[in-house]
Biopython code that builds the backbone (N, CA, C, O; Angstrom):
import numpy as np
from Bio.PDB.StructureBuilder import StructureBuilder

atoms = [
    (1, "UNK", "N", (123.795, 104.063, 68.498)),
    (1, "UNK", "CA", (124.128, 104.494, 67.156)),
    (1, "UNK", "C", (124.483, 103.297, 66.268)),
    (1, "UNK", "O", (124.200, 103.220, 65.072)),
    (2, "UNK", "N", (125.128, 102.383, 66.978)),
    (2, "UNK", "CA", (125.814, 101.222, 65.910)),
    (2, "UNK", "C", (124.394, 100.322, 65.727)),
    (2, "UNK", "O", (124.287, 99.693, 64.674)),
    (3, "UNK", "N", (123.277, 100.238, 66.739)),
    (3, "UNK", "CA", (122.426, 99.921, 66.428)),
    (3, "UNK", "C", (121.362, 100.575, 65.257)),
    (3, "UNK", "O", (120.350, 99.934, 64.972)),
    (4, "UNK", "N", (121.549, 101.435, 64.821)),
    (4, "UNK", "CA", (120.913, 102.302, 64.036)),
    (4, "UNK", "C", (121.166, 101.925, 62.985)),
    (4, "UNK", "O", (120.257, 101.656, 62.200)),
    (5, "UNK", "N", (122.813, 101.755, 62.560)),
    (5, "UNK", "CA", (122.911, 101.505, 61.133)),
    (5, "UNK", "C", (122.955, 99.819, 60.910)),
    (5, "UNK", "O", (123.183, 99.282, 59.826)),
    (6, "UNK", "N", (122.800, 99.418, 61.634)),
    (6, "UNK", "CA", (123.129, 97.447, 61.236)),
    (6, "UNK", "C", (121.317, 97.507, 61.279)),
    (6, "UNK", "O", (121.075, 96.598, 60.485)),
    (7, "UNK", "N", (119.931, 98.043, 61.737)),
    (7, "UNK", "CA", (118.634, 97.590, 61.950)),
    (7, "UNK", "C", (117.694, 98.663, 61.029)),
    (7, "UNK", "O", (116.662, 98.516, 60.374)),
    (8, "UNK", "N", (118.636, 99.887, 61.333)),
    (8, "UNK", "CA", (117.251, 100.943, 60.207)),
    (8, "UNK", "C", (116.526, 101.895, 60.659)),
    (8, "UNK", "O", (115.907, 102.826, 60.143)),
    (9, "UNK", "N", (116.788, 101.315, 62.283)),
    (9, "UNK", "CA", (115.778, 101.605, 63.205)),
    (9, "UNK", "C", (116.219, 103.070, 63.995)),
    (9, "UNK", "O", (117.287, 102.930, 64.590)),
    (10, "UNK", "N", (115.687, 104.301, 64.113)),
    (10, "UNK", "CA", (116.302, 105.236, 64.562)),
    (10, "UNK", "C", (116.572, 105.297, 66.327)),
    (10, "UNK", "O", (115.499, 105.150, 66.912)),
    (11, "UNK", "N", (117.137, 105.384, 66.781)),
    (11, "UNK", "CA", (117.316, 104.998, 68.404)),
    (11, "UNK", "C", (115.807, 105.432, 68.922)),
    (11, "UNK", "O", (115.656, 104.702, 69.902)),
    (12, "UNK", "N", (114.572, 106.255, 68.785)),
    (12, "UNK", "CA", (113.737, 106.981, 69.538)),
    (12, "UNK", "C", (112.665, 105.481, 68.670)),
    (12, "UNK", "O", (111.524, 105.236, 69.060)),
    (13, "UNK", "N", (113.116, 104.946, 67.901)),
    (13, "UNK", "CA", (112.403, 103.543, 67.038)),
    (13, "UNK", "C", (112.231, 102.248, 67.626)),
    (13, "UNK", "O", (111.266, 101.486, 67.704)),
    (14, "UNK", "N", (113.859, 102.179, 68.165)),
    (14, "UNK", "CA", (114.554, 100.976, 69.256)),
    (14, "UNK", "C", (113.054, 100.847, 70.465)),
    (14, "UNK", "O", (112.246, 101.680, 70.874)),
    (15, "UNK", "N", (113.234, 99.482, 70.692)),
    (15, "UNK", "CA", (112.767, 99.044, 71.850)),
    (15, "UNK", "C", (114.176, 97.740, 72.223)),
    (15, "UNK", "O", (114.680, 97.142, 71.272)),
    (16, "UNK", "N", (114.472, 97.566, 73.132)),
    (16, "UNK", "CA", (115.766, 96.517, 73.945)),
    (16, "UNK", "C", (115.153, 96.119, 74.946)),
    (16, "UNK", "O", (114.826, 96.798, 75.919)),
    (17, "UNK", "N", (114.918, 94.722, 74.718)),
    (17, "UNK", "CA", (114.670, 93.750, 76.232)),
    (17, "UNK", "C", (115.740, 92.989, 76.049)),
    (17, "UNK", "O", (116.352, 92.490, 75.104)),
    (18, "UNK", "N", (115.811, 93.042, 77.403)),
    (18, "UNK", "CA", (117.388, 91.641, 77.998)),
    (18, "UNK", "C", (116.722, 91.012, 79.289)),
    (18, "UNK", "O", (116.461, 91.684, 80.287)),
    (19, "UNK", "N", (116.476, 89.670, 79.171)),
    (19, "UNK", "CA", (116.078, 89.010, 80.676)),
    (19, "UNK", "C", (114.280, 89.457, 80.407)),
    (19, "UNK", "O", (113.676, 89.044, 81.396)),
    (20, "UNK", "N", (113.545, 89.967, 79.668)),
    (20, "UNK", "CA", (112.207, 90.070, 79.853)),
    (20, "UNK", "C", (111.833, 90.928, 80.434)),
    (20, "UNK", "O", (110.738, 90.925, 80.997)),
    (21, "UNK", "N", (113.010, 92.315, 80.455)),
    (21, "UNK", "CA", (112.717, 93.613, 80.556)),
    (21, "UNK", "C", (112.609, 94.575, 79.692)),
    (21, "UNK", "O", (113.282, 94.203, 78.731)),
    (22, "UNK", "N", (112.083, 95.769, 79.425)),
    (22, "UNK", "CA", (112.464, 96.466, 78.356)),
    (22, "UNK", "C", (113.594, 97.698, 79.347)),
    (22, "UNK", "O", (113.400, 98.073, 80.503)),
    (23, "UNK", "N", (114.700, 98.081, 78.453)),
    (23, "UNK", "CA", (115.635, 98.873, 79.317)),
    (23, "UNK", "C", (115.663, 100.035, 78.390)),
    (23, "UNK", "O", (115.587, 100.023, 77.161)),
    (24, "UNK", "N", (115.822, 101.339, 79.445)),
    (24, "UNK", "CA", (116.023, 102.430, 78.781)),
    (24, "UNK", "C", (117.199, 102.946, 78.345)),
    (24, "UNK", "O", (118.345, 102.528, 78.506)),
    (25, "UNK", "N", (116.663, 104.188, 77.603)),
    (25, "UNK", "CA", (117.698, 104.915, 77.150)),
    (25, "UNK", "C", (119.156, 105.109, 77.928)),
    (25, "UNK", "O", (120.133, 104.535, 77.448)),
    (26, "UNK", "N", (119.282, 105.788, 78.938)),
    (26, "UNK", "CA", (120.002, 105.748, 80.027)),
    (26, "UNK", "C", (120.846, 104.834, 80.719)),
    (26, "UNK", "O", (121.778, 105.164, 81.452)),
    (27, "UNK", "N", (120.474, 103.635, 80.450)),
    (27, "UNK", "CA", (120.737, 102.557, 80.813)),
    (27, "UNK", "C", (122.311, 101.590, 79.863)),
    (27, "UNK", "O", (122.433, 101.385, 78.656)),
    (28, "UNK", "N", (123.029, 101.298, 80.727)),
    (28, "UNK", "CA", (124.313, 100.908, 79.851)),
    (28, "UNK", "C", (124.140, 99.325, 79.730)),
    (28, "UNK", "O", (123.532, 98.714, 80.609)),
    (29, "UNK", "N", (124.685, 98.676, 78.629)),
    (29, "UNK", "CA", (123.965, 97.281, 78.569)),
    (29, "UNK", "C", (125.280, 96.341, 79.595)),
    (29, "UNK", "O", (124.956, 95.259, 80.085)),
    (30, "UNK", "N", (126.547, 96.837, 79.789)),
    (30, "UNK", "CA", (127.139, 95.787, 80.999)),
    (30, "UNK", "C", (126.728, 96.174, 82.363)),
    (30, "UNK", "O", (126.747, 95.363, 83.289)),
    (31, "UNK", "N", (126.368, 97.368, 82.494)),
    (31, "UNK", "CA", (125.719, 97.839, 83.820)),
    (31, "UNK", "C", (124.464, 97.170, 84.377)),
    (31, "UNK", "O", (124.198, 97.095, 85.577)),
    (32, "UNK", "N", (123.669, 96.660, 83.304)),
    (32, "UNK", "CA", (122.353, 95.619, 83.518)),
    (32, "UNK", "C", (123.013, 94.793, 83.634)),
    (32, "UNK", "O", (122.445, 94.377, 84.643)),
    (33, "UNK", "N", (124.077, 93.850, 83.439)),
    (33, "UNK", "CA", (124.379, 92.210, 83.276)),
    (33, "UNK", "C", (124.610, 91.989, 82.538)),
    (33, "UNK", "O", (125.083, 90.857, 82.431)),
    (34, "UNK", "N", (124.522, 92.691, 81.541)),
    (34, "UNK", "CA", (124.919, 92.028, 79.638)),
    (34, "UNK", "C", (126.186, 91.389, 79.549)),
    (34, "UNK", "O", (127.226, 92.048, 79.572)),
    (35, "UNK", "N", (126.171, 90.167, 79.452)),
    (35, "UNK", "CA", (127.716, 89.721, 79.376)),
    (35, "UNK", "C", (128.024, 89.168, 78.143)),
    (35, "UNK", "O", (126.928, 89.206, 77.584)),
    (36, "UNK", "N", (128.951, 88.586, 77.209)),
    (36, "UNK", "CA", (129.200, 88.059, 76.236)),
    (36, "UNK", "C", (128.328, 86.860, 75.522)),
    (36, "UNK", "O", (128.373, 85.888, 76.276)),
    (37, "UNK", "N", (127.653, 86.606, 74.504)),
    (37, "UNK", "CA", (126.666, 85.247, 74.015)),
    (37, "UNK", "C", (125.474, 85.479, 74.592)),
    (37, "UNK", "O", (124.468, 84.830, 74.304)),
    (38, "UNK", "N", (125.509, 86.707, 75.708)),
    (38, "UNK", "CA", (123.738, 86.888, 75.717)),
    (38, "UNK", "C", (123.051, 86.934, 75.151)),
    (38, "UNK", "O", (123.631, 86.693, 74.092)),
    (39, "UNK", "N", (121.922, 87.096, 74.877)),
    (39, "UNK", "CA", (120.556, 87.500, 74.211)),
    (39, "UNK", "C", (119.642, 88.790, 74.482)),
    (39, "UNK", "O", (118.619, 88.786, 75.166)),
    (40, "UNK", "N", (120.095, 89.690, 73.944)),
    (40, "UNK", "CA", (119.376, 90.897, 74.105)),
    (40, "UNK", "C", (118.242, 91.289, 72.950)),
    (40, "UNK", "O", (118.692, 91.066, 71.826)),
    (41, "UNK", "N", (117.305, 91.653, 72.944)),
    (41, "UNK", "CA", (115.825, 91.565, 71.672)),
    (41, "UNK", "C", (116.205, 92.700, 71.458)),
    (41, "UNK", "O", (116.719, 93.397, 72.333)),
    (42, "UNK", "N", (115.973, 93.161, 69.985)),
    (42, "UNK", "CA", (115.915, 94.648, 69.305)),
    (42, "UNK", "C", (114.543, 94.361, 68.884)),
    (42, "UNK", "O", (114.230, 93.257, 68.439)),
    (43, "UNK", "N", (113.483, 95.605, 69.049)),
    (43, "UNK", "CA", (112.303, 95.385, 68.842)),
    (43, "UNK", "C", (112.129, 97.061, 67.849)),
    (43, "UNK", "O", (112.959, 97.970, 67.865)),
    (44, "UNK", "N", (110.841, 97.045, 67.084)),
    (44, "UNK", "CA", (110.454, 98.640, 66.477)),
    (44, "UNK", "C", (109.331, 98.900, 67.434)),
    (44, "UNK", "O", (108.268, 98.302, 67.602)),
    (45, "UNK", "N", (109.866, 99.983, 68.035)),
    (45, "UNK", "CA", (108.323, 100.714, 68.966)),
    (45, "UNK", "C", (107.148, 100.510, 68.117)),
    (45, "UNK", "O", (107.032, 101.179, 67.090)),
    (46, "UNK", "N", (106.259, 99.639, 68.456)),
    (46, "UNK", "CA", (104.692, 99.507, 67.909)),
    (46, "UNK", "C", (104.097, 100.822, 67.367)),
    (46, "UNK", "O", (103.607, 101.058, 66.262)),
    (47, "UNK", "N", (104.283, 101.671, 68.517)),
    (47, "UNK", "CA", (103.514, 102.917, 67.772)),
    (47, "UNK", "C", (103.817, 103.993, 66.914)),
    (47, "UNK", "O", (102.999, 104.828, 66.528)),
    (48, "UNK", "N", (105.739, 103.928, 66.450)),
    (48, "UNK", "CA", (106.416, 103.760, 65.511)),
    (48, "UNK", "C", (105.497, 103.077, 64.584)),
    (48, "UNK", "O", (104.439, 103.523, 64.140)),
    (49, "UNK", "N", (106.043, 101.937, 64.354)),
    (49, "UNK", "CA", (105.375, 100.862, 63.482)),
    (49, "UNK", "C", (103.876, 101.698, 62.764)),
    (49, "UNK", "O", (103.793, 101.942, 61.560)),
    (50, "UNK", "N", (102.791, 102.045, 63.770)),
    (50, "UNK", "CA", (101.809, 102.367, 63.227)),
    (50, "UNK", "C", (102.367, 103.477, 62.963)),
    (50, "UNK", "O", (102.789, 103.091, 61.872)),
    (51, "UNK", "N", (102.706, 104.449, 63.018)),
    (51, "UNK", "CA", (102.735, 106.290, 62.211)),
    (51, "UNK", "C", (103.112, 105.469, 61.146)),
    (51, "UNK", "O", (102.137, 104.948, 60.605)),
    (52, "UNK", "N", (104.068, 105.209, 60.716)),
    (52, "UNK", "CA", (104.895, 105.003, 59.460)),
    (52, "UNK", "C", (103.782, 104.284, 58.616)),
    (52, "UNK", "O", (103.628, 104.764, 57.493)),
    (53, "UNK", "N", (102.874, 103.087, 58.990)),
    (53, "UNK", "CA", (101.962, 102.666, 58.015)),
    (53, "UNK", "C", (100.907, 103.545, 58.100)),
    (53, "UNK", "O", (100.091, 103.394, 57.191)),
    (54, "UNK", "N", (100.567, 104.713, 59.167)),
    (54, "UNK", "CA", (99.593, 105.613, 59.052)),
    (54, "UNK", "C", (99.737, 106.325, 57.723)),
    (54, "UNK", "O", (99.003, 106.390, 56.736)),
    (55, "UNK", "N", (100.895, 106.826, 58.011)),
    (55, "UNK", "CA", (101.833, 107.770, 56.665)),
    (55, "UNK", "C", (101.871, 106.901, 55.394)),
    (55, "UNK", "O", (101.583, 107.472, 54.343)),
    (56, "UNK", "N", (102.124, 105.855, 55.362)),
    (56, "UNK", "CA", (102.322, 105.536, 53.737)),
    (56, "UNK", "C", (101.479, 105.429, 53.246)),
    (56, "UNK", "O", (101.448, 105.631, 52.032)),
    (57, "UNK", "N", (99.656, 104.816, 54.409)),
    (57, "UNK", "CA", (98.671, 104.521, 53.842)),
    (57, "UNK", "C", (97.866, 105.934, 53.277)),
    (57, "UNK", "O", (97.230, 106.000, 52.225)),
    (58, "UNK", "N", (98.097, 107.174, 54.383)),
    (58, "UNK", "CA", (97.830, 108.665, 53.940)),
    (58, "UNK", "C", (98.155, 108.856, 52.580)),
    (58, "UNK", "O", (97.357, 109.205, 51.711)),
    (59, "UNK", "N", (99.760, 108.533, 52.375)),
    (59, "UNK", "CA", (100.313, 109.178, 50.914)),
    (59, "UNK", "C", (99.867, 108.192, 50.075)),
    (59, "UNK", "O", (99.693, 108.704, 48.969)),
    (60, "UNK", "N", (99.531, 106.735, 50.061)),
    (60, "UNK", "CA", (98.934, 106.087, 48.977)),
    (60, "UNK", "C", (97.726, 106.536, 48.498)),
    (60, "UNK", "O", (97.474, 106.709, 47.306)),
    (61, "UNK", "N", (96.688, 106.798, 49.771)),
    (61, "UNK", "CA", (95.705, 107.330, 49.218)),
    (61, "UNK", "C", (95.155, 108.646, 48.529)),
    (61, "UNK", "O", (94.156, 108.915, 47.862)),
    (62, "UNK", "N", (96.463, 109.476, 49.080)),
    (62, "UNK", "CA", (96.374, 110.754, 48.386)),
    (62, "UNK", "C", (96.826, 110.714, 47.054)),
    (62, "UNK", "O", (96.702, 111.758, 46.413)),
    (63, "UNK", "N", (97.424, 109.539, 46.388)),
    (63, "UNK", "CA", (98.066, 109.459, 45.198)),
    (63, "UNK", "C", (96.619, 109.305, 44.510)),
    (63, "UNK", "O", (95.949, 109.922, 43.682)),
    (64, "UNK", "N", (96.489, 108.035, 45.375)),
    (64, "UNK", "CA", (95.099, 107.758, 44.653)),
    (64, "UNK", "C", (93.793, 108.475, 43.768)),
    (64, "UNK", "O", (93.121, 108.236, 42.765)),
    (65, "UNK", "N", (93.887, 109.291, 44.614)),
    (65, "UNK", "CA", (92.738, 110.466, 44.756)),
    (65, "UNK", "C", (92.998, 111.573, 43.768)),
    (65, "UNK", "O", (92.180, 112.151, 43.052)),
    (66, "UNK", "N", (94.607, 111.798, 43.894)),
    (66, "UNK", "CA", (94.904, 112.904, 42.490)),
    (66, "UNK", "C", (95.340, 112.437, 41.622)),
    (66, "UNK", "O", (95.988, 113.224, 40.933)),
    (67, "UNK", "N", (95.274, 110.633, 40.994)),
    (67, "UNK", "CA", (95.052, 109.966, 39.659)),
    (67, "UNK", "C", (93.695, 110.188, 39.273)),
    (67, "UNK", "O", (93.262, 110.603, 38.198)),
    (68, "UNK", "N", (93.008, 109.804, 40.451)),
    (68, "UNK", "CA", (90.881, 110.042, 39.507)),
    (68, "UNK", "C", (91.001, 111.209, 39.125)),
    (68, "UNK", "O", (90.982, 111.505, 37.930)),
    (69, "UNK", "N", (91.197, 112.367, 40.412)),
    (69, "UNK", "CA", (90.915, 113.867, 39.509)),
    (69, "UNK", "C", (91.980, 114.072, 38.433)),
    (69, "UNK", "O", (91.691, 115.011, 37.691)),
    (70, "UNK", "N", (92.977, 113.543, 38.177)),
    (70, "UNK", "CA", (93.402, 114.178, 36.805)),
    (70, "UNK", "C", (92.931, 113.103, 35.342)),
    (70, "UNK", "O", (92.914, 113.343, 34.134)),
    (71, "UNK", "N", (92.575, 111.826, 36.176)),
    (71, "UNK", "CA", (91.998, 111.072, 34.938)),
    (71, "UNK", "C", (90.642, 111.917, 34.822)),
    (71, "UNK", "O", (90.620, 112.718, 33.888)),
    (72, "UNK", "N", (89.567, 111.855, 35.597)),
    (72, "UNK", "CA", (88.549, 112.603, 34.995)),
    (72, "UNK", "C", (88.625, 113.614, 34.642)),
    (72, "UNK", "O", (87.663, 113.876, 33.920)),
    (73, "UNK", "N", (89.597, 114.778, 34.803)),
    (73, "UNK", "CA", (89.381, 116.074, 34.341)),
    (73, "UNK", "C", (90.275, 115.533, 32.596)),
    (73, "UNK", "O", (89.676, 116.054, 31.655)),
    (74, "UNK", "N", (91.031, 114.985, 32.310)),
    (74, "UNK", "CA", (91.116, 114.535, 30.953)),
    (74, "UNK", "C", (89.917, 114.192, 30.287)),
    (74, "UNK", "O", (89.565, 115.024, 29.451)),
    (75, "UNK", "N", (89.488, 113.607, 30.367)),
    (75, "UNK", "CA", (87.554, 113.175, 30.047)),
    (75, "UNK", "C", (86.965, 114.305, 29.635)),
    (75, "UNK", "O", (85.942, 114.248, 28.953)),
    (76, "UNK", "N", (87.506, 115.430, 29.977)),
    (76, "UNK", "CA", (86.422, 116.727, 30.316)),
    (76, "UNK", "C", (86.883, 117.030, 29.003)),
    (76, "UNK", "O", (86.475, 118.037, 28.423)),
]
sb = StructureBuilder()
sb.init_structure("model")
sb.init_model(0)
sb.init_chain("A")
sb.init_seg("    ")
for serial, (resi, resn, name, xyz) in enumerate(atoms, 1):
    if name == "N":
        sb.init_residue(resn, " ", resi, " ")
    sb.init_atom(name, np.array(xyz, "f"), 0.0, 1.0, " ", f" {name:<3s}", serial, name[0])
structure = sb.get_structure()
């Protein structure tokens, strides 16, 4: 959760590698080894990543598409 609001990223968004693993949900970060000044990666699930530019590129182009039809039906 505290990761959620400091990154943006919704926890099901999160990807966490520590040591060049990726660790799950389930998983507690001192229970792996996590000790103080470590280095743990916050990553955005890739295929996250793509829906979200799937989606914006969908709604850009649908904008797109109902500027021509209302510019050309002005014309009319």
């Amino acid at each position: 959760m505290i990761l959620s609001m400091v990154s943006g990223l919704e926890p099901r968004e999160q990807r966490l590698l520590f040591k060049g693993k990726e660790r799950e949900d389930n998983e507690f970060l001192h229970m792996v080894g996590v000790r103080d000044k470590d280095k743990v990666l916050l990553l955005e699930d890739p295929a996250i990543k793509f829906i979200k530019f799937s989606n914006i590129y969908t709604n850009f182009s649908s904008a797109q598409l109902l500027s021509s039809i209302s510019y050309q039906g002005t014309k009319l």
